[in-house]
N, C-alpha and C positions, 0 to 999 in steps of 0.2 A: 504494500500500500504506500506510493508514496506521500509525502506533508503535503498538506493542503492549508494555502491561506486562510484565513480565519478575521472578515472585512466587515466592521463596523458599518450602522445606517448613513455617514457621511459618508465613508469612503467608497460604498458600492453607490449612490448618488452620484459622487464625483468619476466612477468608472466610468457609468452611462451618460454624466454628459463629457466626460472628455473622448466616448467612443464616436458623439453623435457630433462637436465639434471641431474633431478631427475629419471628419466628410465621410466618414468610414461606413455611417449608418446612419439611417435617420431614427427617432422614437418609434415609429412606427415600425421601421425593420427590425429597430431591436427587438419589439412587442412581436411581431411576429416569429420572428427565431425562438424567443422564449416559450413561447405556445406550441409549436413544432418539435424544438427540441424535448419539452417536458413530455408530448406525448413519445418520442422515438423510446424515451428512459421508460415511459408508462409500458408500453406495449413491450418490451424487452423480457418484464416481470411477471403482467398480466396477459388476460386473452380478453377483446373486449365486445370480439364479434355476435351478434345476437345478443349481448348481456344490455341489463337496464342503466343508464349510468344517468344521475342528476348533476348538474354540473349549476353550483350555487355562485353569482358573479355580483361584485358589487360595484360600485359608480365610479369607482377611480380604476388605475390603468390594470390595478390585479384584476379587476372584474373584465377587461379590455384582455390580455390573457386567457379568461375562462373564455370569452369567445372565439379568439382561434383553437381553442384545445376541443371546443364543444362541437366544430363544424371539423376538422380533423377527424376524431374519435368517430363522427356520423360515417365519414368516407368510410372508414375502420370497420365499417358495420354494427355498430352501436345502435343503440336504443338510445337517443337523449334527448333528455327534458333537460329545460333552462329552468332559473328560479330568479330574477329579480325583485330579491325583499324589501331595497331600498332602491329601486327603480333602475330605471337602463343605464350604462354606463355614461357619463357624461362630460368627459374627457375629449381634447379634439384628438388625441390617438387611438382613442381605443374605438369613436365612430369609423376610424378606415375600415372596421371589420365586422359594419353591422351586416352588410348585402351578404357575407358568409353566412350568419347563421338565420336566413329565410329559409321557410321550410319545417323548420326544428320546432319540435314542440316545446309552447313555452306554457310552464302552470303557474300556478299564481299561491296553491295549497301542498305545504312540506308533506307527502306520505312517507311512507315507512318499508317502502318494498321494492328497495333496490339493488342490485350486482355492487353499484362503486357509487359513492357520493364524492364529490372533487369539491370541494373548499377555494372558492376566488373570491373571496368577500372584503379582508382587506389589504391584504401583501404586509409589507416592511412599516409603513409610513404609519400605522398607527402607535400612539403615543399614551396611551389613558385604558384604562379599562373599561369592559364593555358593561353596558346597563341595559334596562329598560326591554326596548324590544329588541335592539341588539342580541343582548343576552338570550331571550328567550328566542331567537332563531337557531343560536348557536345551541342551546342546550337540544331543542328537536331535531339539528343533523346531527348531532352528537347520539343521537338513538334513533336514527334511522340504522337499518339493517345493512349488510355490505361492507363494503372496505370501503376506509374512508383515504382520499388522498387530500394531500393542502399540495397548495401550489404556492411556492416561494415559501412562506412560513405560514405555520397555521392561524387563523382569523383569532384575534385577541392576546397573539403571545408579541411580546414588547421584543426588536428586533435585536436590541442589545440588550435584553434581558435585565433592566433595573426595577424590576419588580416580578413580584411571581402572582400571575393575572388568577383570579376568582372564578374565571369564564373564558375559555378557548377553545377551539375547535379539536377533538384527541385525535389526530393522525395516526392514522397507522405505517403511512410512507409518506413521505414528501418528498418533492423536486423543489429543490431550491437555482436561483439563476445568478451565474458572475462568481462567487464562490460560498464557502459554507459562514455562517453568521452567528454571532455569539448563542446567540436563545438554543442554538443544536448543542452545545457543549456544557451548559450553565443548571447546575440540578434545579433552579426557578423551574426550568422550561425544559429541560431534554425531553422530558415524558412524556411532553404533548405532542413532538415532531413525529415519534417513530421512528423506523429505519429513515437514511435518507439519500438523494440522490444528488450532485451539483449539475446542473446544465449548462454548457458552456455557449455562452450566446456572443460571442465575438467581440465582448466589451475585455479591455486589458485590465488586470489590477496593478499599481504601482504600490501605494501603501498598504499595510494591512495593519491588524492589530494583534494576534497573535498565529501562531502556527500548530499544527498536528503533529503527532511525532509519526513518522517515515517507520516504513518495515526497514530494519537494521541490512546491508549485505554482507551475506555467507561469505566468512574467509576460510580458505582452504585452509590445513593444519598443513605444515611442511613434515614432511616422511623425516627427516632426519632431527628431531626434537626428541626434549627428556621432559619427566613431571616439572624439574626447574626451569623449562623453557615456557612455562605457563603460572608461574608465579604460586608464590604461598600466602592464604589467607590466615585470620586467625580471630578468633570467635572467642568474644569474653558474655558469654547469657547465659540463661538458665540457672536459677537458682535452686534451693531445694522446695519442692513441688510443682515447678516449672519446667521441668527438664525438658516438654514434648516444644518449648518454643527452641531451647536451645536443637534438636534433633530435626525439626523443620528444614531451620537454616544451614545447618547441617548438610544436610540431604540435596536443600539447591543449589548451594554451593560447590558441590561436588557435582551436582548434573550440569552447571552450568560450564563446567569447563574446566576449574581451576588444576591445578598443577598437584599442590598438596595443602590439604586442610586441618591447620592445629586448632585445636580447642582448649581452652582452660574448662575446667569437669572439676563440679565440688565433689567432693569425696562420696557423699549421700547418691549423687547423681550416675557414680562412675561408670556400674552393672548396665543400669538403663540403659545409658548414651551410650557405650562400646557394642552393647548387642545391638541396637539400630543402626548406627553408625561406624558398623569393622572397619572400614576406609576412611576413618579420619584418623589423627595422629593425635591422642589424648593429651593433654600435661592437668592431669591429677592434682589440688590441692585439697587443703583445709577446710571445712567446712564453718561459719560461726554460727552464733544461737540464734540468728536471721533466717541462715538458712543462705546465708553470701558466701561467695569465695575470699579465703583469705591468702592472698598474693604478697610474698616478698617484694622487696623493690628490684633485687637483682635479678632475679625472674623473669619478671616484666618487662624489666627494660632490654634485657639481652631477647625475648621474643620481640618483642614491639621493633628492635634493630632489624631482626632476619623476616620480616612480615614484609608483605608488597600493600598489603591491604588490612582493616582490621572492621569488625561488629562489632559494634558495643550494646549493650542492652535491653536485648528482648529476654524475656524473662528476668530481669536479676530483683524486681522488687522495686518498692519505694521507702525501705525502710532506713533508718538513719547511714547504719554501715555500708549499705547500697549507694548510697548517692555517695558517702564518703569515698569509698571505692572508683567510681566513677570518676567522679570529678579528680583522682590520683593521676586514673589513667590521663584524661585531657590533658591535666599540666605535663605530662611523663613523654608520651608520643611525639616523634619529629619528623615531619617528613611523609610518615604513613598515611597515605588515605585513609579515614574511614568512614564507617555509614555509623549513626547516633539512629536508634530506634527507640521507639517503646521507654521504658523506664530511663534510659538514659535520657531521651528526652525531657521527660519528668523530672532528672534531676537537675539539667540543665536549665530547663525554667524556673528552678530557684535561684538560681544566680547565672540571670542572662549575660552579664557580662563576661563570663568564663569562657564565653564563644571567640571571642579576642584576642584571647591568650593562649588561645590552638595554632601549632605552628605546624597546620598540616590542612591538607585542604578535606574541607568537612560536605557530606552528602545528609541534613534529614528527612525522615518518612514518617513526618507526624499524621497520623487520622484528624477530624477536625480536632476532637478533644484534645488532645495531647498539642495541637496547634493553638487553639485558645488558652491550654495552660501559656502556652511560650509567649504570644502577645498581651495574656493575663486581660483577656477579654470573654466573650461568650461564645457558646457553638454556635447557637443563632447566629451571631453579631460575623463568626467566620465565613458561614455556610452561606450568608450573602452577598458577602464579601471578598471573595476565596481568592481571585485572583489580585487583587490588590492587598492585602493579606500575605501571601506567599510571594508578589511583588516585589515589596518591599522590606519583605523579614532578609529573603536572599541579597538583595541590595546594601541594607543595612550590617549585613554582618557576614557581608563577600561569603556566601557559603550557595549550597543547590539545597530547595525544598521540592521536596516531593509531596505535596498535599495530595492524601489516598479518598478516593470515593468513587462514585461512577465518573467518569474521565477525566483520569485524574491527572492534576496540572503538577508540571516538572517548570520550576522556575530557574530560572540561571542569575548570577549577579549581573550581570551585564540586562538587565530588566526583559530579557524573552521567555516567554510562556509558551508552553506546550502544552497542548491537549493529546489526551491519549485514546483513541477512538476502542480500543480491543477491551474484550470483559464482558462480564454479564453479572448478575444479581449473585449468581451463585458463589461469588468472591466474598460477598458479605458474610464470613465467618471468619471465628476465633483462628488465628494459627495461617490466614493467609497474608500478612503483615510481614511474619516472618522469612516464609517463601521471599518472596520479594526484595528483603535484605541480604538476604542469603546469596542471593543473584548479583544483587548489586555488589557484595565486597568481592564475589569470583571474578565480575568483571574489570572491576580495580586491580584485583590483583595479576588477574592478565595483560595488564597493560593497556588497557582502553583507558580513554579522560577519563575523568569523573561528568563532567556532565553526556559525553555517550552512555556510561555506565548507566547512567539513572534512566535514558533515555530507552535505552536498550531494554533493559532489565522491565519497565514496565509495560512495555509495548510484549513482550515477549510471555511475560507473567500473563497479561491478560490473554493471549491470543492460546496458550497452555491451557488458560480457562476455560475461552469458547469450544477448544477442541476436548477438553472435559466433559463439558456441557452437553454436548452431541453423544455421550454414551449413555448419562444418566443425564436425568432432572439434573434443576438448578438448585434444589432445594436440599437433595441427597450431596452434592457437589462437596470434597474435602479438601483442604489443603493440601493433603499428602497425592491427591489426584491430578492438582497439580505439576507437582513433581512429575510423576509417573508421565506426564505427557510430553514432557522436554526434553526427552529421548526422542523423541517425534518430529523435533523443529531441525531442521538441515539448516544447522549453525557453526 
């Protein structure tokens, strides 16, 4: 798959008219391309011949749109009814294509009994939320029967997504036009788009606002290489009763690639972690009344020396000894990448400024909570905020955030955002956090940046996911299924 831009309501305005004052096209052509092109994508997925299809258009140029898709689709052998709830379109562009849909049945009363309902009601340009009768048009195609399509974005969802609308049209697919728009990536709004399609209608982008992350490319391994030509990682989680996080990470980190995987294993832990984990290289300590590892300094620092990469934190606890721990290693590491998860996290949000005093380049993978401890804000307050949020925590404290959720944004300090398109629901469990880390300090240690690492690691995590997903339910779906599937990725 590769990145796909990611173009704000100004900036896809200024595409189209910098494609129509360039001579290149007029409004009208572009309107028509967009109406052709969305049905080439429509027909590609569906079958539309004979089937009933209602095609709902409203007064401005989306409803302009719905009427070339509506006299297309007719050619197509369709069944189509028109629906003007708020009258004809009224636009001088979208009149070029009234003489197209003569002929076409047009009703005036929403039924309930049809193949596909197509959503043209308002495009991009709406600003506000819907009321009134608005509303209750959208609520009765919202249960009429069939597959629902939106064209451009669904009717009621805000196109940069600064608010999460009461009332939208629920898509089951869209074709969106020029490229994909925030409300497809932003948890306000993804739920309403559906799957979705871009149309390319011959307007160029120059600016954008953020980006997709790209299917990573397969590098061959060279035939003449040893486990040291792949770097050693090394794994400080899991506490005592936590072991299955430290044994996660474990396990992806070895699928992902790495070379050789040390692990710090508190003594309570040791049995566990060795019988899941025969391929990893143990280093055994102490265990204290927490249930933390207790680590010499010499220890430490001579591992942290011969590491390519380092985890810190899933599983180890939020207890006093734990963060003390922690925050040892931070001041102690030089040089070593590593990924901060989970309670490290946690500890680090007690004294944010510890992040400063890392002399190593840092990757985190907070959830929102664990992110709201770190900005000592709310999850609400994140989960609306998410990319401005993960924005500026990476900016602020030169590190990469990986803020996790459904498409979850990879921030870089240099202020670019990544959206990650792969995953599904069934990720929303205990123990797939860790996978994920796991991934990431392989890739570090292999020698990849850090921000491909991150980039990598979750475009890959989740597409392990989808192809999980495809054996069982979403619901049965485990972290360790995970794993099991990244034997699968020709990486």
């Amino acid at each position: 798959m590769p990145s796909m831009k990611i173009l704000s309501l100004s900036q896809i305005r200024a595409a189209e008219i910098s494609a129509v004052e360039s001579g290149a096209f007029s409004f009208a052509g572009l309107m028509k391309n967009a109406g052709e092109e969305a049905v080439e994508i429509m027909k590609n997925r569906y079958s539309f011949e004979g089937k009933r299809v209602a095609v709902f258009c409203g007064k401005g140029n989306n409803g302009g749109d719905g009427l070339v898709i509506a006299s297309r689709l007719s050619r197509l052998g369709a069944n189509v009814s028109l629906c003007f709830p708020f009258g004809i379109p009224a636009t001088d562009t979208a009149a070029c294509f009234f003489e197209d849909i003569k002929g076409l049945n047009i009703i005036s009363e929403i039924g309930d009994d049809y193949d596909f309902v197509i959503d043209a009601l308002f495009g991009i340009g709406l600003d506000r939320a819907l009321e009134g009768y608005a509303a209750e048009i959208i609520d009765k195609m919202n249960m009429c029967s069939g597959v629902k399509i939106a064209i451009d974005i669904p009717s009621g969802v805000p196109c940069d997504a600064d608010f999460t609308p009461k009332k939208a049209f629920m898509a089951d697919f869209t074709v969106t036009f020029i490229a994909t728009k925030p409300c497809f990536v932003l948890p306000a709004t993804s739920h309403f788009c559906g799957e979705f399609a871009v149309a390319d209608i011959g307007a160029e982008t120059k600016d954008y606002s953020y980006l997709t992350i790209e299917r990573p490319i397969a590098v061959k391994r060279n035939k003449n290489t040893h486990k040291g030509s792949y770097g050693t990682a090394l794994m400080l989680c899991g506490s005592y009763g936590m072991c299955g996080a430290s044994i996660l990470a474990a396990r992806s980190a070895l699928r992902s690639g790495v070379g050789l995987l040390k692990a710090f294993v508190c003594d309570k832990n040791y049995t566990a972690f060795t019988t899941s984990v025969p391929e990893a290289v143990t280093l055994p300590v102490p265990t204290d009344i927490n249930g933390v590892h207790i680590i010499g300094n010499e220890i430490l620092e001579a591992e942290l020396k011969n590491a390519d990469s380092l985890l810190l934190g899933c599983g180890l606890g939020q207890s006093d000894t734990a963060v003390k721990l922690i925050k040892k290693v931070l001041l102690t590491v030089e040089n070593t990448p590593l990924v901060i998860d989970a309670d490290g996290i946690n500890a680090v949000s007690r004294d944010i400024n510890i992040i400063k005093k890392i002399k190593a380049p840092v990757i985190f993978t907070p959830h929102p909570k664990e992110m709201a401890r770190l900005c000592h804000t709310t999850v609400n307050e994140i989960e609306k905020n998410r990319v401005e949020y993960a924005k500026n925590f990476a900016r602020n404290y030169s590190c990469i955030v990986v803020l996790k959720g459904a498409n979850t944004i990879v921030a870089a300090p240099d202020g670019r955002i990544f959206f990650n398109l792969t995953g599904n629901a069934g990720l929303a469990t205990g123990g797939s956090g860790d996978v994920l880390s796991g991934m990431i300090a392989s890739y570090l240690a292999q020698g990849v940046s850090p921000l491909s690492s991150a980039l990598n690691a979750v475009y890959f995590h989740g597409l392990a996911g989808d192809m999980a997903a495809e054996k069982s339910s979403k619901r049965a779906l485990l972290p360790s299924d995970i794993i099991e599937e990244l034997k699968y990725i020709p990486y």
